[in-house]
N, C-alpha and C positions, 0 to 999 in steps of 0.2 A: 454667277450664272450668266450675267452680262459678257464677261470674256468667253466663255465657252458657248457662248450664240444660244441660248435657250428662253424663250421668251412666252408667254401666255399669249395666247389667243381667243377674240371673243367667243364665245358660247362655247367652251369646253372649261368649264367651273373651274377655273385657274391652274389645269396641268400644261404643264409646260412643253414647247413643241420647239424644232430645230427651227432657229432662224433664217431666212434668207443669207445667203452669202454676202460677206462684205470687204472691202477691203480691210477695216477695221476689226473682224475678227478672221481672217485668212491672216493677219499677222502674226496672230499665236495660236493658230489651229491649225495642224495637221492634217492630212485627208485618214490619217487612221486613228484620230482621235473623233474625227467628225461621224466615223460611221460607228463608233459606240456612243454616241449623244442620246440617241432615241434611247438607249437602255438606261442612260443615267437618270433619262426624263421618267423614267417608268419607275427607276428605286426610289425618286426624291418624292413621286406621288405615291407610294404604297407605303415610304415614311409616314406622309402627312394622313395619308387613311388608318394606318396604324394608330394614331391620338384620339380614334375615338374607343383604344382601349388603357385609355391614362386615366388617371383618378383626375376629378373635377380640381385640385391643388396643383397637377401637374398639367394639368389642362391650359387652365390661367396663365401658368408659367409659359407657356409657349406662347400662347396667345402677345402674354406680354410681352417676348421676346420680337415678334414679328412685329409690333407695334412700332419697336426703338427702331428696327432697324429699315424701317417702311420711315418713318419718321427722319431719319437721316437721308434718304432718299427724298423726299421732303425737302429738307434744306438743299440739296446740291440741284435739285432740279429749278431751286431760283433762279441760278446762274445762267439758266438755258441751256443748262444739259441736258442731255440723252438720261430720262426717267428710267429708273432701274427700275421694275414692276414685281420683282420676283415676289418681297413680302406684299404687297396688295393681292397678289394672284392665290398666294396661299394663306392669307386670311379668308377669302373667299372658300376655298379647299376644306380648308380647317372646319368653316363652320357647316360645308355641306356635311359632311361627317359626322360631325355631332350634333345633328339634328332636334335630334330625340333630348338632349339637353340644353339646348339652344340660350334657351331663357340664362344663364346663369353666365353667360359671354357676349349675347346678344350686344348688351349698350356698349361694351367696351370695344366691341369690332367697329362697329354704325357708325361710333362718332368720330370713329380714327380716319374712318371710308368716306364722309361728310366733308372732313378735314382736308382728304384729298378733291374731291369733288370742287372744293372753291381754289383749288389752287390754280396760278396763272398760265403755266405750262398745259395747255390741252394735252396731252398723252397723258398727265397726269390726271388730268380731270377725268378723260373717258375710260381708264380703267379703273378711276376710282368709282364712276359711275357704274360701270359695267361690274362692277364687284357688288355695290349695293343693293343696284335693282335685282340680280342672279340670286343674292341671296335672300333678298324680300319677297321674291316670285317663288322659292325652293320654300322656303318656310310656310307660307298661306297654302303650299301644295299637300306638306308633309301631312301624315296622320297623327296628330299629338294626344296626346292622352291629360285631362281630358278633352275630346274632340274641340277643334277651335272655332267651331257654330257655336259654343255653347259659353265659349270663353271670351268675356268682352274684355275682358283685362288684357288679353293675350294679343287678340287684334289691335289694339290699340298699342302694344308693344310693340308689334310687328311692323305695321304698315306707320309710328311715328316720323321714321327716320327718312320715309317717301313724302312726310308732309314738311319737311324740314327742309330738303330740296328747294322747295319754294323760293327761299330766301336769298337762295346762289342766285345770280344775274344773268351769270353764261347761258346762253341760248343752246347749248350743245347738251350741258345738262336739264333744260328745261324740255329739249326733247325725249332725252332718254329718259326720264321722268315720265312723260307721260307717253312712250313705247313700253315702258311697264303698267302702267293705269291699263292699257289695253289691254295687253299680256294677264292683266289679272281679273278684269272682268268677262276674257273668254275663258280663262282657264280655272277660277277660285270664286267665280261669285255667288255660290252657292255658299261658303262657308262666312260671307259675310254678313252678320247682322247687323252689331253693333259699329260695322267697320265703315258702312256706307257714306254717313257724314264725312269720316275723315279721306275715302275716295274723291264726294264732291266738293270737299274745300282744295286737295289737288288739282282738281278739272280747274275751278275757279280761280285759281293762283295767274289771275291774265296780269301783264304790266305793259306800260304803254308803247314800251321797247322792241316788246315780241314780233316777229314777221307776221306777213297773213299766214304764210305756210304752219304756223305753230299756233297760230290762234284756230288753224281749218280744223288741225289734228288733235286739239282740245274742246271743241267743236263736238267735234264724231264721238269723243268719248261721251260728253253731257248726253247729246243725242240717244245711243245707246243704253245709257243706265237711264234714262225718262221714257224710253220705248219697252225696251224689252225688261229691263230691271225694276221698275217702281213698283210692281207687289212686292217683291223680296225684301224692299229700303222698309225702315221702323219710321214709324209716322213720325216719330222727334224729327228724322231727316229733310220732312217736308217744305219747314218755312227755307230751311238752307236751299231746297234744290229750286225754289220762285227766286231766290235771290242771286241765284247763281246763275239762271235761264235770263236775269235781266243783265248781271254783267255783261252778258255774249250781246244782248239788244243793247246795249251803248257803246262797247269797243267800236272802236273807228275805220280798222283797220279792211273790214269786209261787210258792205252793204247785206248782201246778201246771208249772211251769219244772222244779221242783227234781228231782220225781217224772217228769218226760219226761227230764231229765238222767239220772236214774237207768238209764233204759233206754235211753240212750246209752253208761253203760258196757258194759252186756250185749252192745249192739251193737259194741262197738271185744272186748269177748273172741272174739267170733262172729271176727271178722276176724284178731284173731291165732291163731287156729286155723284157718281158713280159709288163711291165709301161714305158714303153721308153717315151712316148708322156704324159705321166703326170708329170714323172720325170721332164722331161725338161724342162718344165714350173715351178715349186716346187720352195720354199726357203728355202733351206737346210741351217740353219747357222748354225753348229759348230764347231768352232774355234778349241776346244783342241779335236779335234777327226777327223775331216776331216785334209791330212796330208796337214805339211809344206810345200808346195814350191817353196823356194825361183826362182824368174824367170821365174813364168808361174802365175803370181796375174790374167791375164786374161782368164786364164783358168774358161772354163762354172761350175756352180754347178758339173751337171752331170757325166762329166767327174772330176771331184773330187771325188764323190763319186766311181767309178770305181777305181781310183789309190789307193783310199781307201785301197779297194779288193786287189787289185795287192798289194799293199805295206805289208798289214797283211801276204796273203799268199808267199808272199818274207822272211816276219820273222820266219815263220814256216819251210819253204826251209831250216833252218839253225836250224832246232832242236837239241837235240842230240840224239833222237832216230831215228835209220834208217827209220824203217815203216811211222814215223809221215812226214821226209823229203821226202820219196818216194812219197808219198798219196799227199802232198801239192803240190810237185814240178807238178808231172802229172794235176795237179786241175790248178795249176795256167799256164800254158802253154796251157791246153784246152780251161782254160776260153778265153784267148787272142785270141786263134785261130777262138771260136764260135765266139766272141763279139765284137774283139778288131775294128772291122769296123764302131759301131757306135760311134766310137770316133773323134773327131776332127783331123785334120790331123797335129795340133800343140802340141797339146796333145799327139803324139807317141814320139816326143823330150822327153820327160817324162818317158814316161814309158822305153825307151832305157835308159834315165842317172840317172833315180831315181830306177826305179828298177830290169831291166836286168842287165848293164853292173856291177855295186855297187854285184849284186846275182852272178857274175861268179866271181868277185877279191875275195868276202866270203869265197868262198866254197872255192877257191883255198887256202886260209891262212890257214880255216880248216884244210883239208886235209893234209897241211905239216904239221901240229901242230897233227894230229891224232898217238896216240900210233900204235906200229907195235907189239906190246904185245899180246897173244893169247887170246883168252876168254878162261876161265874154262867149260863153259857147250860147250865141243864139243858134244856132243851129239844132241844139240838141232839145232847146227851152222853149216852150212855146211862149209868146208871148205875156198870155196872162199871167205865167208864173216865171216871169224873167227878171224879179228883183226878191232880196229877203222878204221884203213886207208882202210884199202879191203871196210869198208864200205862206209866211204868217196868217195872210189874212185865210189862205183854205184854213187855217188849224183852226183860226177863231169861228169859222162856221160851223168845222168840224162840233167843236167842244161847243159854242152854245145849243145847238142844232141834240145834242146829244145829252144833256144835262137836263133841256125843256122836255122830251123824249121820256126820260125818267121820273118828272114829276106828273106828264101825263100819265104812264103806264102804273104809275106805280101811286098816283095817288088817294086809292083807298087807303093803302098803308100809311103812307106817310102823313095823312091828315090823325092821324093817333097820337102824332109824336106833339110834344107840350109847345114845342116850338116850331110846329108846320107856318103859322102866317108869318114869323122874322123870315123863316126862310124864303118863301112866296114873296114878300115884297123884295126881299136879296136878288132875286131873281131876274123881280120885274126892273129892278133897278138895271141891273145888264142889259137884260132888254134893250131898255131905253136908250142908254148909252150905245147900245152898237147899231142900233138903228135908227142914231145919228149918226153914223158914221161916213166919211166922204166915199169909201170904198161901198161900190155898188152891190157886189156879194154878199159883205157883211149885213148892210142895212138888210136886204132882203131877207136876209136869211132868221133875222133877229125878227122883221114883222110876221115872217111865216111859224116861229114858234109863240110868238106871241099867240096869234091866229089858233092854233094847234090850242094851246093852254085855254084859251077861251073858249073854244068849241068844245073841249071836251068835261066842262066845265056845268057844261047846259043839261 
């Protein structure tokens, strides 16, 4: 097909169209072979639409056929040759056609297209790409019987070979990757149930490699499915899309990502309070994302899911960009303060030893460990926050300033718990220690919650 100039083109499902002129095929083409191209290109597609009247034995067979010789295309475009496309275009072809049977060629196409996809020749990659995603996108489209809202087995088939992508490093397939994630939540997300985790573990697939350009447009997808899609996602989905929302607040590549992540947590608390009473009935299982821990196994789903939260936005409290710590520490102290009431009253054990007291000893290590070095852009810096520690030291007022706050507001409750006075003196202990401290901020800031703690005491 290569000699006779017929070559695929993106978004026409792998039928084949007249190539451009070349000197390389003007060597053996004719001008009156070249004006019966277009008919050729139209019998070699009305072949390949004909197989979806093959028995599923001869089906395979073709299938398998295109494999070898897409496979050999393979090897010769090591060399840095010119990628013959013909079989990746009609493997694609192939499987729009036989739609309605999908499932029983499905893995053997995907992993062949996958295969192309990591190859080092880009042409080979981006039609292997463009082969993949066309027909990952055509399949979530199709009507299958039974319908594939109802079919987690089937989603999970479908959309594997999108999360598999991942693993490729090419930046070129990490786009087209997720210009399908788009393509499928405006055009399919209505038939995703059971499908949604494995959407947002896509979204999430960030590496450290990635451009901002590819971290912006994975970005908008999370964005998207936490806006407009989170009634549709199954509550299982949950603890994954807090941990996904915190990936985006730590990549490095884009401040301002991290700080709109931020306020995607805020927004997924709004909603678990907003669902309190379906949450609470829900079976959230997941093990490697709801956190560890140890001495509270009787803790409800629910409040798992909440620590979730607090625990993510605990790791963000400890970024090393000021902005990103300021933004989180504020989010996660509101959140406690707005929500922290529907929680069990065994469950604040928890959030005192797993993620308040563990977030003041942090920042404290931080802090002594922060350069007292100046920044070069005084210009941009005001003085008081023109070395690491000056800015450390905001975080450290931040967080005691914010931890004292919660033993104020919240100490009816928490005087319940067996172990309210270890914590109280834990407390005071900080205190004390940072209002010794030579930074003028901190001290102050440590006597004003003291102050607070004791007044509201009376």
């Amino acid at each position: 097909m290569w000699i006779l100039g017929l070559k695929p083109t993106a978004g026409q499902g792998g039928h084949l169209k007249v190539a451009k002129s070349s000197s390389e095929t003007n060597a053996v083409i004719t001008t009156a072979v070249m004006a019966d191209l277009p008919v050729l290109a139209t019998m070699l597609s009305n072949l390949f639409e004909s197989s979806s009247n093959l028995s599923e034995e001869s089906l395979h067979h073709l299938v398998d056929a295109l494999i070898v010789i897409s496979g050999e295309s393979l090897q010769l475009a090591y060399n840095n040759r010119e990628p013959r496309l013909f079989a990746v275009a009609k493997l694609l072809e192939t499987g729009d056609v036989n739609m309605n049977r999908i499932e029983t060629i499905w893995v053997k196409i995907t992993c062949h297209l996958l295969e192309a996809c990591s190859h080092p020749h880009s042409k080979m990659r981006e039609w292997g790409g463009e082969a993949l995603c066309n027909l990952i996108q055509a399949a979530l489209k199709f009507h299958h019987t039974p319908p594939l809202n109802t079919n987690a087995r089937m989603q999970t088939l479908l959309l594997g070979p999108l999360v598999e992508l991942s693993a490729i490093p090419h930046p070129d397939i990490r786009a087209r990757q997720l210009d399908a994630i788009m393509h499928i939540l405006h055009s399919s997300a209505e038939v995703l149930t059971q499908g949604w985790p494995l959407v947002i573990t896509v979204i999430g697939a960030l590496r450290p490699q990635h451009s901002e350009a590819l971290v912006r447009n994975a970005f908008q997808a999370l964005q998207l499915v936490l806006t407009d899609f989170l009634p549709l996602t199954p509550h299982h989905s949950l603890p994954l899309a807090v941990d996904t929302a915190a990936k985006f607040g730590s990549q490095t590549q884009d401040l301002n990502i991290s700080l709109t992540a931020v306020g995607l947590l805020w927004n997924l608390s709004d909603y678990f309070y907003q669902n309190q009473d379906q949450l609470k009935t829900a079976i959230i299982a997941e093990p490697k994302i709801l956190p560890d821990l140890p001495g509270y196994k009787e803790m409800c789903v629910f409040d798992k899911l909440w620590m979730c939260l607090f625990s993510r936005l605990g790791d963000l409290c400890l970024d090393s960009r000021p902005a990103t710590r300021k933004s989180a520490g504020q989010t996660l102290f509101s959140t406690i303060a707005a929500h922290g009431s529907l929680l069990q009253t065994q469950t604040w054990q928890a959030v005192l030893w797993q993620v308040l007291f563990p977030l003041l000893d942090k920042v404290s290590i931080e802090s002594g460990l922060a350069s007292t070095e100046k920044s070069g852009d005084n210009l941009l810096i005001h003085h008081s926050r023109n070395t690491e520690q000056k800015q450390w030291s905001e975080t450290q007022v931040l967080t005691i300033s914010g931890v004292a706050r919660v033993f104020v507001t919240k100490r009816l409750l928490l005087t319940a718990l067996g172990d309210f006075l270890k914590a109280w003196r834990l407390l005071l202990e900080h205190i004390e220690k940072l209002s010794l401290s030579t930074t003028q901020e901190v001290s102050l800031a440590a006597l004003k919650s003291f102050h607070e703690m004791v007044v509201s005491g009376n």
